[in-house]
Structures are given as C-alpha cells and as structure tokens.
C-alpha positions as CSV (number, residue, x, y, z in Angstrom):
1,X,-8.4,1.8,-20.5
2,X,-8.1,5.8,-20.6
3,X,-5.6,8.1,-22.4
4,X,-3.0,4.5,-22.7
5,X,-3.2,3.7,-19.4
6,X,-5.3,0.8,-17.6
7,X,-7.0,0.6,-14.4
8,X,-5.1,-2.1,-12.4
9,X,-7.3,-4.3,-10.3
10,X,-6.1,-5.7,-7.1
11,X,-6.0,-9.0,-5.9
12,X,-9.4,-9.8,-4.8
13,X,-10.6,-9.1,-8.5
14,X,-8.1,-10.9,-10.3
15,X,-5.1,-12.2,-9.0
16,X,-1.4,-11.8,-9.0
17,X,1.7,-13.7,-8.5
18,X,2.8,-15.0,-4.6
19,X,6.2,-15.2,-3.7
20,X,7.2,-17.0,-0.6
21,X,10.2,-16.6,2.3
22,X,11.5,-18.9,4.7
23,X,14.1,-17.1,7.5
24,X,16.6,-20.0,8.6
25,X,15.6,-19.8,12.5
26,X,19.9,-20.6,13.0
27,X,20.4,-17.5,11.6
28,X,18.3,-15.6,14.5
29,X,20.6,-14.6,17.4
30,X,18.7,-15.5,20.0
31,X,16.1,-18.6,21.1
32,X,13.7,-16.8,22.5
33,X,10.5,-16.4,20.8
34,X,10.3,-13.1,21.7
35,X,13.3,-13.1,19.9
36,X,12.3,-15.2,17.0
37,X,8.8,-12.5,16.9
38,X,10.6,-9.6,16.3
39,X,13.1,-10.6,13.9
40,X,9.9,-12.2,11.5
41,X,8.2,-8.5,12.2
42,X,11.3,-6.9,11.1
43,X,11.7,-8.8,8.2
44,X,8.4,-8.7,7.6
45,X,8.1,-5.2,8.0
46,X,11.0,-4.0,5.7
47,X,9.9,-5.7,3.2
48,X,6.3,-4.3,3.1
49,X,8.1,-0.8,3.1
50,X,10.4,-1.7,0.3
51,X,7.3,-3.0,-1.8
52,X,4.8,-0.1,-1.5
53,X,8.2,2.6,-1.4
54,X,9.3,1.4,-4.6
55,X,6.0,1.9,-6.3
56,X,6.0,-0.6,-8.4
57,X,3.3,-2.7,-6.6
58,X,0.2,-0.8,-5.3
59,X,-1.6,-2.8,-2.4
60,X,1.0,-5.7,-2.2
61,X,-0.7,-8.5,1.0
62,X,2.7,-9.3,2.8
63,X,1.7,-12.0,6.2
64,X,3.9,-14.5,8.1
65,X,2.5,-18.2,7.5
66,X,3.8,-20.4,10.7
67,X,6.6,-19.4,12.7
68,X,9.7,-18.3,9.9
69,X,7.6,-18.1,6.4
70,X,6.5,-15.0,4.7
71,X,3.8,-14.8,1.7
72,X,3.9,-12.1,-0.7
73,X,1.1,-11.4,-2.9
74,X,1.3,-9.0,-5.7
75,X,-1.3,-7.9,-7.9
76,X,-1.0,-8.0,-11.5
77,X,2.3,-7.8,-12.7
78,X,4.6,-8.0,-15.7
79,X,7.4,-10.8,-14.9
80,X,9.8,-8.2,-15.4
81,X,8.4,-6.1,-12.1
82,X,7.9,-9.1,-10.5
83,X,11.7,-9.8,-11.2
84,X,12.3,-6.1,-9.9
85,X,10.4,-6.7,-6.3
86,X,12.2,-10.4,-6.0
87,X,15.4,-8.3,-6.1
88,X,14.3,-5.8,-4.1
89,X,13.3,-8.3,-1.1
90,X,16.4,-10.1,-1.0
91,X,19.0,-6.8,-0.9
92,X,21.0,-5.9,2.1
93,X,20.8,-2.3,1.3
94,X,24.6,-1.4,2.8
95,X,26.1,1.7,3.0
96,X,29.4,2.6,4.8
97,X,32.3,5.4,4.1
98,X,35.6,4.7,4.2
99,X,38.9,6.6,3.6
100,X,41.0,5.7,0.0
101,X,44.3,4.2,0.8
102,X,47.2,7.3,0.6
103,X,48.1,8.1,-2.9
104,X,52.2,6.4,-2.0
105,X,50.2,3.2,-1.2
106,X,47.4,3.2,-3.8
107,X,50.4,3.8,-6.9
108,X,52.8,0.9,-4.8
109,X,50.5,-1.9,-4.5
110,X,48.9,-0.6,-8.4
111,X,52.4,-1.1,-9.7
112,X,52.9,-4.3,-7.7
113,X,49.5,-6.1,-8.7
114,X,49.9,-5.0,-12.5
115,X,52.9,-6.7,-12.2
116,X,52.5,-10.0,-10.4
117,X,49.5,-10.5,-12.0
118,X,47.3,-13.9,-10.5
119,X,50.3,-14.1,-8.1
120,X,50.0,-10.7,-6.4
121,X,49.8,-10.6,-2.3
122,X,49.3,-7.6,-0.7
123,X,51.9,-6.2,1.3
124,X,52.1,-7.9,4.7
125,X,51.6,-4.7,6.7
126,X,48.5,-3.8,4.8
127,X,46.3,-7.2,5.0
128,X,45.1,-6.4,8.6
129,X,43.6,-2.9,7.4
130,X,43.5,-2.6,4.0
131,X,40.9,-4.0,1.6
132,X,40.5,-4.0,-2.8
133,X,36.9,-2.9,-3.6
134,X,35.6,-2.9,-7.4
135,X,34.1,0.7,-8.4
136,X,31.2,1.0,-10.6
137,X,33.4,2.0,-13.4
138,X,35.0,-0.9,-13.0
139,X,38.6,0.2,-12.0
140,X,39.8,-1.2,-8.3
141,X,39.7,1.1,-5.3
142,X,42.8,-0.1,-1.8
143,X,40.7,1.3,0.6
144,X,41.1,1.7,4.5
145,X,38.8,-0.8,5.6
146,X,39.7,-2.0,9.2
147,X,37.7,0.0,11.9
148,X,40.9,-0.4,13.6
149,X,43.2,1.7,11.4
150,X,44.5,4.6,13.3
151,X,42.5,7.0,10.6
152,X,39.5,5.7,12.6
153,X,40.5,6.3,15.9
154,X,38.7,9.7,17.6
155,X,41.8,11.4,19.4
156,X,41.5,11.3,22.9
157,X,39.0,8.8,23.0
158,X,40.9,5.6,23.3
159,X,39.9,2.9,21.1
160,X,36.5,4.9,20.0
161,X,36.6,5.1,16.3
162,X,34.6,6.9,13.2
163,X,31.9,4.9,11.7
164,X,29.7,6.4,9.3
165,X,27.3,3.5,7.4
166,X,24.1,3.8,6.7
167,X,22.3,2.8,10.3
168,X,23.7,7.0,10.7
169,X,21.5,8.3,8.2
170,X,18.4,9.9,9.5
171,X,17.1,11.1,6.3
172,X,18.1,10.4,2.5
173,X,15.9,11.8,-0.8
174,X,16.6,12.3,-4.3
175,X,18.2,15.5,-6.0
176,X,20.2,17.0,-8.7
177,X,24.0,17.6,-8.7
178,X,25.9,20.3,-11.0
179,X,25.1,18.3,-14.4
180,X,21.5,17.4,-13.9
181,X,22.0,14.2,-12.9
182,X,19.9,12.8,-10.0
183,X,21.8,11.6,-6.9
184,X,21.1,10.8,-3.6
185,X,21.6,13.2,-1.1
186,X,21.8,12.2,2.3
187,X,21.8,14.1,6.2
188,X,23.4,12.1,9.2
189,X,21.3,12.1,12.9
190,X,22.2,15.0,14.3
191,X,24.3,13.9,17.1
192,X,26.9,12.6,14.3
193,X,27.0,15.8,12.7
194,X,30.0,16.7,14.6
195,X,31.8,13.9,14.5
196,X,31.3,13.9,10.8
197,X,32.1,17.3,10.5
198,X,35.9,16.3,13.0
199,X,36.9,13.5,10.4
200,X,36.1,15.3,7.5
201,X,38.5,18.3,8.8
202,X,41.4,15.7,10.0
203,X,41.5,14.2,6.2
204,X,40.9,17.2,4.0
205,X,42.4,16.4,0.4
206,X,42.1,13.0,1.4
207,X,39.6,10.8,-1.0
208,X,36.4,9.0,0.8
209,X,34.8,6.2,-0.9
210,X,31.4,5.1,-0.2
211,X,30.3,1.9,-0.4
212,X,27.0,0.6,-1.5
213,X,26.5,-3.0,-1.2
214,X,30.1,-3.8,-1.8
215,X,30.8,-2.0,-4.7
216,X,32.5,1.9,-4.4
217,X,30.0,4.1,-5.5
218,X,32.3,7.1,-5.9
219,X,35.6,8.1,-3.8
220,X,35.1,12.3,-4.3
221,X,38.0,14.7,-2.5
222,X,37.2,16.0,0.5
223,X,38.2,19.8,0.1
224,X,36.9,21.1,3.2
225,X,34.5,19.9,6.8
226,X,31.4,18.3,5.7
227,X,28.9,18.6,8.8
228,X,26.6,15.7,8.5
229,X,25.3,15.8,5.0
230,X,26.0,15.2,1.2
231,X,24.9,13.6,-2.2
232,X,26.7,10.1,-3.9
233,X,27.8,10.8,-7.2
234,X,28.5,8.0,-9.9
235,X,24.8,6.0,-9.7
236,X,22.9,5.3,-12.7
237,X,19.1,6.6,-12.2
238,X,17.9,2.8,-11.0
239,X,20.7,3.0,-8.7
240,X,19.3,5.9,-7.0
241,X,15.8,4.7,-7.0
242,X,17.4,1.8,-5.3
243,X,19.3,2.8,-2.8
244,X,16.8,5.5,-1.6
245,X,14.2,3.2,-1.4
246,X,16.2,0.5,0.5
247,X,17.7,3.1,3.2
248,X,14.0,4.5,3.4
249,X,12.5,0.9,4.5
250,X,16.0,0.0,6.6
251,X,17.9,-2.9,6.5
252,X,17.3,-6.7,6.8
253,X,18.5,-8.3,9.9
254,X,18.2,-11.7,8.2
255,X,17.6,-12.4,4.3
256,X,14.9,-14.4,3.4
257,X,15.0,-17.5,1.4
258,X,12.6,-17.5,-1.6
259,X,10.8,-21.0,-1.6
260,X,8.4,-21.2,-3.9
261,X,6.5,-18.7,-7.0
262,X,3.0,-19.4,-8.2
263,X,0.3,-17.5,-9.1
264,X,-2.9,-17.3,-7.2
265,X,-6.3,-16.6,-8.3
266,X,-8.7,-13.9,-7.2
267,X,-9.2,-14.0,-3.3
268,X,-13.0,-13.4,-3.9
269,X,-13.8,-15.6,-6.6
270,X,-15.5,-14.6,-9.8
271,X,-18.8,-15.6,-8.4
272,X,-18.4,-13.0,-6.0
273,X,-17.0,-10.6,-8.0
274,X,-20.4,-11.1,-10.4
275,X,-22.6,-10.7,-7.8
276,X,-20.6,-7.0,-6.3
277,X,-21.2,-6.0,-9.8
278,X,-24.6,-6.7,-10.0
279,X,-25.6,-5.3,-6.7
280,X,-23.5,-2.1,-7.3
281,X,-25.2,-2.0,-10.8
282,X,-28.6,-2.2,-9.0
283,X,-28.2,0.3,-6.4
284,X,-26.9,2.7,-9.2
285,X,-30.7,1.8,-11.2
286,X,-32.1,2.5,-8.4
287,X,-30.5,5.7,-7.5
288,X,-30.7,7.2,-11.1
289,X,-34.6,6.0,-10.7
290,X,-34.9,8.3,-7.5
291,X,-33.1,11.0,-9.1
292,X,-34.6,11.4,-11.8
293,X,-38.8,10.3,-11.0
294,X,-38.4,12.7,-8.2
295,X,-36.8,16.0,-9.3
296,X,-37.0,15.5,-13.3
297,X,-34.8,17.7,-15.3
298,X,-32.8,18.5,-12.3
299,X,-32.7,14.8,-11.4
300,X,-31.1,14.7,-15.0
301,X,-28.5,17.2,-14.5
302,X,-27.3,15.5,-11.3
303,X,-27.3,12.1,-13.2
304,X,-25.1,13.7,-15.2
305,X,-22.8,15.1,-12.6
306,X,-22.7,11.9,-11.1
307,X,-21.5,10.0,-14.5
308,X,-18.8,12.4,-14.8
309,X,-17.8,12.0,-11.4
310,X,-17.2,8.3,-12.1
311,X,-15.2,9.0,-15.3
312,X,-12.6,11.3,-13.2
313,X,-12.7,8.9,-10.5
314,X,-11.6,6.2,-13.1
315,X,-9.3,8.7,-15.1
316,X,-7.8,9.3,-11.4
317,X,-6.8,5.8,-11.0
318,X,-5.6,5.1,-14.5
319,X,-3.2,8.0,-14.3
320,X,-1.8,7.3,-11.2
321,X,-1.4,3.7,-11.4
322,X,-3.5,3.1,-8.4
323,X,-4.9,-0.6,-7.5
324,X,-8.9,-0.9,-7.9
325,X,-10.1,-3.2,-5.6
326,X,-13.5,-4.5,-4.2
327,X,-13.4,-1.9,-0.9
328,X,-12.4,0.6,-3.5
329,X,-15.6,-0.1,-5.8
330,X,-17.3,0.4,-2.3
331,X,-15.2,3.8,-1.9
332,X,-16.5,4.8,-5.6
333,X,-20.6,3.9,-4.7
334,X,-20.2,5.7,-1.4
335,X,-19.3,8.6,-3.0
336,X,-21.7,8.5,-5.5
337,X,-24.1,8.5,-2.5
338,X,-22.7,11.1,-1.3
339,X,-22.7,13.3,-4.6
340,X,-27.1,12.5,-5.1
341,X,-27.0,13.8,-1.4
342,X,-25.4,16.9,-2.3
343,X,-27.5,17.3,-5.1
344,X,-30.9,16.8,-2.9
345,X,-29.7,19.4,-0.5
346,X,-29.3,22.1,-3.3
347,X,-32.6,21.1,-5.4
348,X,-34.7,21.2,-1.8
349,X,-33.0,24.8,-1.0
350,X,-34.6,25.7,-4.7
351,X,-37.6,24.5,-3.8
352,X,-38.0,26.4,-0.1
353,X,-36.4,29.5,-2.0
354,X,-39.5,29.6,-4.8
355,X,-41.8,28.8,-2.2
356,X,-40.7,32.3,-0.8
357,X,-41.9,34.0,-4.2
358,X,-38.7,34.2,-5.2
359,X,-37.3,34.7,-9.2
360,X,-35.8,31.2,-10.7
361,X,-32.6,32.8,-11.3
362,X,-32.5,34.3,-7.7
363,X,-32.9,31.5,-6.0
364,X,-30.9,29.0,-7.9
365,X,-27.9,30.9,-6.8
366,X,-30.0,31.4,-3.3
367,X,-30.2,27.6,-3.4
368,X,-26.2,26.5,-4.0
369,X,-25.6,29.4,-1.6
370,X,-27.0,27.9,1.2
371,X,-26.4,24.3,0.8
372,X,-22.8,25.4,0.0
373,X,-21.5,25.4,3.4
374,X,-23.6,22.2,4.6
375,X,-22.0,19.9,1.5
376,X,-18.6,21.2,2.0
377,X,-18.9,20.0,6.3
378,X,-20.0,16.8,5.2
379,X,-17.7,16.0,2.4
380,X,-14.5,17.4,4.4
381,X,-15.0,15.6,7.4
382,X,-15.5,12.0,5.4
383,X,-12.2,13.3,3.5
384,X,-9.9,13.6,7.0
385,X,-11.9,9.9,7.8
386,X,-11.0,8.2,4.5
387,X,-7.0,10.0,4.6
388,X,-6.6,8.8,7.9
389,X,-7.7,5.6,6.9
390,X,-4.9,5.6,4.3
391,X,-2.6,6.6,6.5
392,X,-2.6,4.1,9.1
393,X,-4.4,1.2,7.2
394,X,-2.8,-1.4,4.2
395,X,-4.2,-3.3,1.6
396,X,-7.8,-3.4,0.7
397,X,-8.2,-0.9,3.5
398,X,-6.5,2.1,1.4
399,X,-7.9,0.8,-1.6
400,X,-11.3,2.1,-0.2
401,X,-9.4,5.4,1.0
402,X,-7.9,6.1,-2.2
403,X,-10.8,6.0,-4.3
404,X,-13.2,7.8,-1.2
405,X,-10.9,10.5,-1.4
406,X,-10.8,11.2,-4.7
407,X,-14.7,10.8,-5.3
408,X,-15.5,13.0,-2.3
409,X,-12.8,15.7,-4.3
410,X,-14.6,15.0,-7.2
411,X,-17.9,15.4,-5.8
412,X,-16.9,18.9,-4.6
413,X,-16.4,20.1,-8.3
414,X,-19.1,18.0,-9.9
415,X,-21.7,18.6,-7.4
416,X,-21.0,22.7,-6.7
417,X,-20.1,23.8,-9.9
418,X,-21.0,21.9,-12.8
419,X,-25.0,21.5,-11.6
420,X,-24.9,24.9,-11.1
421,X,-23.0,26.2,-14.3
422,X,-26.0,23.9,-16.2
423,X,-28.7,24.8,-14.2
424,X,-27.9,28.7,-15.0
425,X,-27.0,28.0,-18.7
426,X,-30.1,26.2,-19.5
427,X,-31.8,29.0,-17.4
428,X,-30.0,32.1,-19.4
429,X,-31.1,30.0,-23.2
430,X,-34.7,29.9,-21.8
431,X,-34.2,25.9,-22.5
432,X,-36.0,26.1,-18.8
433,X,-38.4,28.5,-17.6
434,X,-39.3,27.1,-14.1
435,X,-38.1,24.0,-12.4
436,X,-40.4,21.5,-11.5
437,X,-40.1,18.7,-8.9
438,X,-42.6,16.0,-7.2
439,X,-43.1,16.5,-3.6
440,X,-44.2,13.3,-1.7
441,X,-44.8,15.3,1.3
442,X,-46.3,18.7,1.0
443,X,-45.9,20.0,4.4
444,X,-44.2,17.7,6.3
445,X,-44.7,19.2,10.4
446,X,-43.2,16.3,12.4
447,X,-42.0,18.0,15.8
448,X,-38.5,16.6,16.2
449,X,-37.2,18.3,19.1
450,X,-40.7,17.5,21.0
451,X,-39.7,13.7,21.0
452,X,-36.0,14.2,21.3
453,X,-36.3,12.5,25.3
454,X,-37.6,9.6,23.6
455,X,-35.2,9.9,20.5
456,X,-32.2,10.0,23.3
457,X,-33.5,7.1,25.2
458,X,-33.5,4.7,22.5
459,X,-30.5,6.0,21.2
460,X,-28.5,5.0,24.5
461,X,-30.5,2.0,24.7
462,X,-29.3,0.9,21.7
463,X,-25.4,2.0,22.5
464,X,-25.7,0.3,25.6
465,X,-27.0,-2.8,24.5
466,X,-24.7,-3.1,21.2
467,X,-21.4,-2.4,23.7
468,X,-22.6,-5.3,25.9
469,X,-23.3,-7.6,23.0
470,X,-19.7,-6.8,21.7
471,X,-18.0,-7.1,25.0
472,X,-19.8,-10.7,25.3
473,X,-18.8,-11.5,22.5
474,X,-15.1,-11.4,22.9
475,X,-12.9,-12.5,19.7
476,X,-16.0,-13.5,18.1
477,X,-16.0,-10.3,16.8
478,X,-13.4,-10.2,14.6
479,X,-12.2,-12.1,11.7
480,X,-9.1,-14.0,10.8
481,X,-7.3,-11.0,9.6
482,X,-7.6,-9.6,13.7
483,X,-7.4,-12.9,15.6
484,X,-5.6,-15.7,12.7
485,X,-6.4,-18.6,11.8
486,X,-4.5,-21.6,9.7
487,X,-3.8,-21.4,6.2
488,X,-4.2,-25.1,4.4
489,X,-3.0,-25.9,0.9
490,X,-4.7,-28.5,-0.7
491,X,-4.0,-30.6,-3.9
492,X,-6.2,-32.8,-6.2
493,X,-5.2,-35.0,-8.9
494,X,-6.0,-33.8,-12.2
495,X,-9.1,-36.0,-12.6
496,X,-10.2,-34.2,-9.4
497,X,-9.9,-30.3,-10.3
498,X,-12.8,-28.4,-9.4
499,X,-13.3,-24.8,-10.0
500,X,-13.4,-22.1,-7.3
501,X,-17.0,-21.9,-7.0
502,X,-17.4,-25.4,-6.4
503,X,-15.1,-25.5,-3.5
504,X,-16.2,-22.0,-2.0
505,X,-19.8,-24.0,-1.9
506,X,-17.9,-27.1,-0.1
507,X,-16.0,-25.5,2.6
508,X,-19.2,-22.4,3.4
509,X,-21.8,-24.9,3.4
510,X,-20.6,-27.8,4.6
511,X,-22.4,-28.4,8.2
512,X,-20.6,-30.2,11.0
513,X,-22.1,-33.8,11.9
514,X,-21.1,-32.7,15.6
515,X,-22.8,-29.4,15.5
516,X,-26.3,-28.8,17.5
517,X,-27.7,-25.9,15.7
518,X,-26.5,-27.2,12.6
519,X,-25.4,-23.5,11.3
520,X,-22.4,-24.1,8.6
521,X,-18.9,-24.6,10.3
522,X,-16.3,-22.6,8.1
523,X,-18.2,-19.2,7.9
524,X,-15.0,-17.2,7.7
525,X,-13.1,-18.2,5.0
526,X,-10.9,-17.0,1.8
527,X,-10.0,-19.3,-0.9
528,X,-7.6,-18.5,-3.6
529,X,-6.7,-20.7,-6.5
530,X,-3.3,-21.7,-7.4
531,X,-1.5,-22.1,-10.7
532,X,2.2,-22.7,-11.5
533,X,4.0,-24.3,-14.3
534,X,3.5,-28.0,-12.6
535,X,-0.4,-27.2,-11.9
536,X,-2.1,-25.1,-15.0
537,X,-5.8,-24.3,-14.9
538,X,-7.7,-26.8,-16.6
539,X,-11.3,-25.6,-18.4
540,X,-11.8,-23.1,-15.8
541,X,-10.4,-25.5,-12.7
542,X,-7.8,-25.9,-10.2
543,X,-5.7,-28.6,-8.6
544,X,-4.6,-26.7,-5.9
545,X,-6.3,-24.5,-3.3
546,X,-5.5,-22.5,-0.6
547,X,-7.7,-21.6,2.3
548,X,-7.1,-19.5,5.3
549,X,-10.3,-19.2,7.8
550,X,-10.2,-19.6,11.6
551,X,-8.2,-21.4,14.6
552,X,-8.8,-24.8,14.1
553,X,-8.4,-28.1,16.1
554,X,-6.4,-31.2,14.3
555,X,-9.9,-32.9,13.9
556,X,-11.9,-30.1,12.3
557,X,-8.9,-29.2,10.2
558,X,-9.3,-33.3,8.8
559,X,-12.9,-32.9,8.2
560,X,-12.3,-29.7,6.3
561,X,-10.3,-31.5,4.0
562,X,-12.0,-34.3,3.9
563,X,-15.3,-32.6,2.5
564,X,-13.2,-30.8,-0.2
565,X,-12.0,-33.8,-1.7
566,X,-15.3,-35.5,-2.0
C-alpha cells in the first residue's frame, strides 16, 4: 500500500467474485445459429465494454459457457461495486426525444387528472398518441409519444417520420453547462444533422423531452434550429457517468438473466503463485549478483536505479487503480531486464572511452552520450509492442502491457538520468576517483561478419524447420483460450473437500490407463475454487471446483471426474 492507495491484484493472484447470465434463446429473433452466435457476441460484447468503460473493474474475464450463458469474473471487489457492475449489465441504456404535449393540452388533462384523481382517463383523442412520463423531479410530463403523430411526419415524405433515439448518436462525452454542472453532451451521425436541424426549426418554442430509460431527463425550450448536437440537463453526476458509459458500449439486444453469484478463487493457485515469486525473486539475486560482481560501484548505482524503478512502477499502479496480475509481474521483470541492459551499454561505453586515454569526467558524459540513442531505439520500439498489445488485447494480456509500458518509461528516466546525475555527483565530491570494472574478456576479436554465411544458414534453418513443425502441428498449438474446451463444475461433500493443490496434482498428473506413451492426459488445464454462502472454505479447502481444459469426449470427461473424487 502507497500514499492510501493499494495495488489491486487480478484474478489469477487472488480471486474475485463471478456473476453468471443465461439469454432466454425465445427471446432471439431468429433460429439460426448464426443467428443465436451473434446475438451471445453482442451481448457478450457490450457488456465487456460496459465493464472496462465504467472503470470500476480493471481486467474483468467476460466468456460464453455453452450455447446462451455468460461468466463474468471480477477481480477484487467491494460488494457495493460489485452491486454497481450487476446494474450496469442488466440496463437497456435508452434514449429517445420526443416533443411535450402543447401547453392547451398539458394545463387540460393537468386540470382533469388533479381532479378525477384514481379515476382519471385520458381524453379519447389523445390515448393513440399521447403518453404520461415521470421526470426526475418527480412531476409528470403528457408527451407526444406515437411515431405516428403528425409532429413526426417529414413534409413531403409520406409516412416518413422524425426519430431521434439513441441508435442516432455517433458520439456522446462528458462536459460542463453554464453552472458547472457536468452533462452529457451529445452529436448525431452526420447524415441526421439535417433532419435534426428541420424538426428543431418546425417546433421552435416548442418543449423537447428526452428520455432516458423511461424517465424524462429534462424537456428544455427549443429557441432556435439545433443541427445535430446538444447536452441533457437535469442528471445527477452518476447519471452522467451512466448514461455515457452505456451509449459508449451500445445497447443490449437481449438482457441477460443473472443465474447464479459466487466467488472463485485464484485461477493459478497459491502454489503457483509461490513458486512465480520465488523464481522472479531468484532471477532478481541473480541479476543484482551480475551487476554488482562485475562492474562494482557502478553495478551499485544501477542496482539502485533498478529498485527505484520498481517503486514507481508500483507507485504507478497504486495511483491509477490498475490490476497487477501474473503477466504483469512478467511485464515488471522484463523491464528490469531491460533497465541492467541499459545500464551495461552505458558502463561498457565508459570503459572503451578510458581505454582511449580519456578524463573520467569526459568520458562519463562520452559514455551516456553514445549509448543514449541505442537505449532510447530499444526501449521505444518494445513501448509501440507493449501499447499495441494493450490496444487490441484483454485481460491478463494488458495486464503485461500496462505494467511494460510503464517500466520501459520508467527505465528511460531511471536508467539516463539518475545513473548519470550519481555517477557525476560522486565524481564532482571526489567520493570516486576512477571507475573500476572486471573484464572477463580482455580483447574479445571474434570476426562476426566473417561467419555471417553460416550465421544466416542456420538461422533460416531454424525458421524453416520451426514453421513446418507449427504448421504440423495444427490446433495443437494453441491452448483452450484459442481453440475451447469444456468447463466442468464439480462438487464434494464436505467430508470430501480438498484444497486446490491437491486437485491441481489430480487432474495434471493423472495418466490415462488407455494412453501409450503414458505422458499425463489433462496438460492444459485451469482450476478455480468456488465459495458461496451454501459452500464456505473449510481449513484452507473447497467443495466445489471448476475446471476448464480442452475438447473432451463423454468418456474422458467421466474419467476426469472420476480421478478427482478419489
């Protein structure tokens, strides 16, 4: 935890709740499965938009399970943003503008409901067209509702009428009317600009109310031709996050039925987690070993540079809410890698730059000056990598992004300026008077560009030969997050719990009797733990399970079960 804030871990390291959606398939218009397909993708895909847009949930895992269920894991929330994202998921997210009834009707049917009370009908010549909407301030809005009211109709155009709703709006953001207060301000496609801009002009002085899920919004004047854009007035600041969010992601075709709400356990497994640790604590020993046994006090000054770079890294994500998962521990040790690079290309320019006779002082700045240009290519072009990579990837995936990106920034500053700024500062107190450094190899004279025919041979050799082995190797290639597999839930009485290492160990190990090489069956696997209110941990173990790996057959899928319950 830095400056009140905590670094949030992600759901491989510890968890978070799962939420899951059933679409009723008689809601789908359609029987196609092409059909059914791209209804579950839009669903599917909205939602995933809604979650990461509202920024409440960083790296949320949203997959379909079967043919109409959705799982929706979230890491490490409070009930009440859990609360917030269930409510998110299940909103329509409607918008729609329609004209205020004329003042002579609005005071009429007023007068005539205040007065008949429970008993009050609207006028017969208004039911087909007219329609009561609550506003938020809780007062009741007659509005034209009915596509069909001639206010609607374009002139000239037959029955073509005006309708502006929120599958109009190409773009909608967030910004501040008169007052201060933030509103929503929206622009219409452009080929309804003028259309918006004609109905506007044919009801100046008229009032328009828009609608937002039901419920008018505001119903502002319309004192002169509005082409195509404008702001909502009368939201509360949630509201506004709201509705801009929802119009962002678009709206649901179908909502989704929530089904069930437990909460799973880390998708790794502490056991796995324990060993990351220790093998990314190891390769750190062994890096500040390196560092620091081969170029001494320089070795200590990068070491340095290094430990800060972790400590802005972390400061990064604690700030800005960021998830920290396992790829994204990878992201931070790559980094670090590449920062002890940096640092070896600087200290060897030293070293060639005193071997030329020159003056410490000359060719430290010598040094930084020609490894500058050399660090900068190599930590830019990982940077576009690791942003593209957050660009188009999700999940874990940006989790190594994010915290590649900000190490390789960090490295930049750590790496160019503060090794420097000590190097020079220890140099001006006379707390150094000459660097020192081993040197394994005192003249290395290898002729590289004499061998490069046989450096390019075995290079496209090796190309060759990998390309062929991939290309034989069809789907094998890929995991269950590329080609799917079958998710199975599994349940043990409470005499039977067993922790998560002990059924990781079951299902990885576990050797099929009808197997010839007799390699284990279930290689590809990832096993979460399940708690709810019905099924609490017990002493560190589970009575339920659930276990996604690869495509299999009715028989397999019995024996897999089978050696779990044993």
């Amino acid at each position: 935890q830095f400056f009140n804030a905590t670094i949030h871990p992600g759901l491989d390291l510890i968890g978070g709740a799962e939420l899951r959606y059933q679409i009723d398939p008689e809601e789908i218009q359609g029987n196609s499965e092409d059909k059914r397909n791209e209804v579950m993708e839009n669903v599917k895909n909205v939602i995933e938009s809604r979650i990461r847009d509202s920024e409440i949930a960083q790296e949320p895992i949203i997959r379909r399970e079967g043919k109409f269920n959705l799982v929706v894991q979230l890491p490490g929330l409070t009930d009440q943003e859990t609360e917030q994202i269930k409510e998110m998921i299940t909103k329509i997210a409607s918008l729609k503008f329609r004209l205020v009834a004329e003042d002579s009707i609005l005071e009429r049917e007023r007068q005539k409901k205040a007065r008949d009370g429970d008993k009050y009908q609207m006028s017969p010549e208004l039911v087909e067209h007219y329609k009561w909407y609550k506003s938020k301030t809780g007062q009741e809005v007659l509005l034209e509702d009915s596509l069909k009211h001639p206010d609607y109709t374009i002139h000239g155009k037959g029955g073509t009428t005006y309708d502006f709703n929120g599958s109009k709006i190409d773009y909608i953001s967030k910004t501040w009317d008169k007052s201060g207060q933030p509103v929503p301000q929206f622009t219409f496609f452009k080929r309804y600009h003028q259309k918006f801009g004609d109905f506007t002009e044919q009801h100046i002085h008229r009032h328009m109310a828009i609608i937002h899920n039901n419920e008018v919004a505001s119903y502002p004047e319309i004192q002169s031709r509005i082409d195509g854009e404008g702001i909502i007035t009368g939201m509360s600041f949630e509201e506004v996050e709201t509705i801009i969010t929802l119009m962002k992601s678009g709206s649901l075709e179908i909502i989704p039925n929530k089904i069930s709400e437990n909460k799973v356990g880390p998708s790794l497994g502490e056991d796995a987690i324990t060993q990351a640790w220790k093998a990314g604590i190891l390769s750190s020993a062994v890096v500040t070993f390196f560092i620091i046994g081969y170029y001494h006090g320089c070795g200590l000054i990068s070491l340095f540079s290094v430990i800060l770079n972790i400590l802005l890294v972390f400061t990064y994500l604690c700030l800005s809410g960021s998830i920290l998962t396992l790829p994204g521990i990878g992201g931070i040790i790559l980094s670090l890698g590449m920062a002890v690079d940096g640092s070896v290309l600087i200290f060897e320019r030293i070293r060639e730059e005193r071997a030329a006779n020159k003056g410490l002082k000359q060719s430290i700045e010598a040094g930084f000056d020609r490894a500058h240009w050399a660090i900068m290519d190599s930590n830019v072009t990982t940077l576009i990598t690791a942003a593209i990579l957050y660009y188009f990837g999700s999940g874990p995936i940006q989790g190594f992004a994010v915290t590649l990106i900000a190490g390789v920034i960090f490295n930049l500053f750590t790496t160019l300026y503060i090794i420097r700024i000590f190097l020079l500062a220890f140099l001006e107190n006379n707390t150094i008077k000459e660097i020192r450094m081993s040197q394994w190899f005192k003249q290395p004279n290898f002729d590289f560009m004499g061998n490069k025919n046989r450096a390019f041979a075995f290079s496209s050799i090796t190309i060759v030969l990998g390309l062929a082995l991939f290309i034989a190797r069809g789907h094998r290639n890929f995991g269950i997050d590329f080609n799917g597999g079958v998710l199975v839930q599994i349940a043990f009485k409470s005499e039977f719990a067993k922790s998560h290492k002990e059924v990781v160990d079951l299902v990885t190990n576990y050797t099929d009797p009808t197997s010839i090489d007799g390699k284990p069956k279930y290689f590809d696997v990832e096993i979460q733990s399940i708690t709810s209110e019905k099924s609490p941990p017990l002493d560190g173990k589970f009575t339920q399970f659930l276990i996604r790996t690869k495509n299999l057959n009715q028989e397999e899928l019995d024996r897999l079960k089978e050696t779990i319950r044993k």
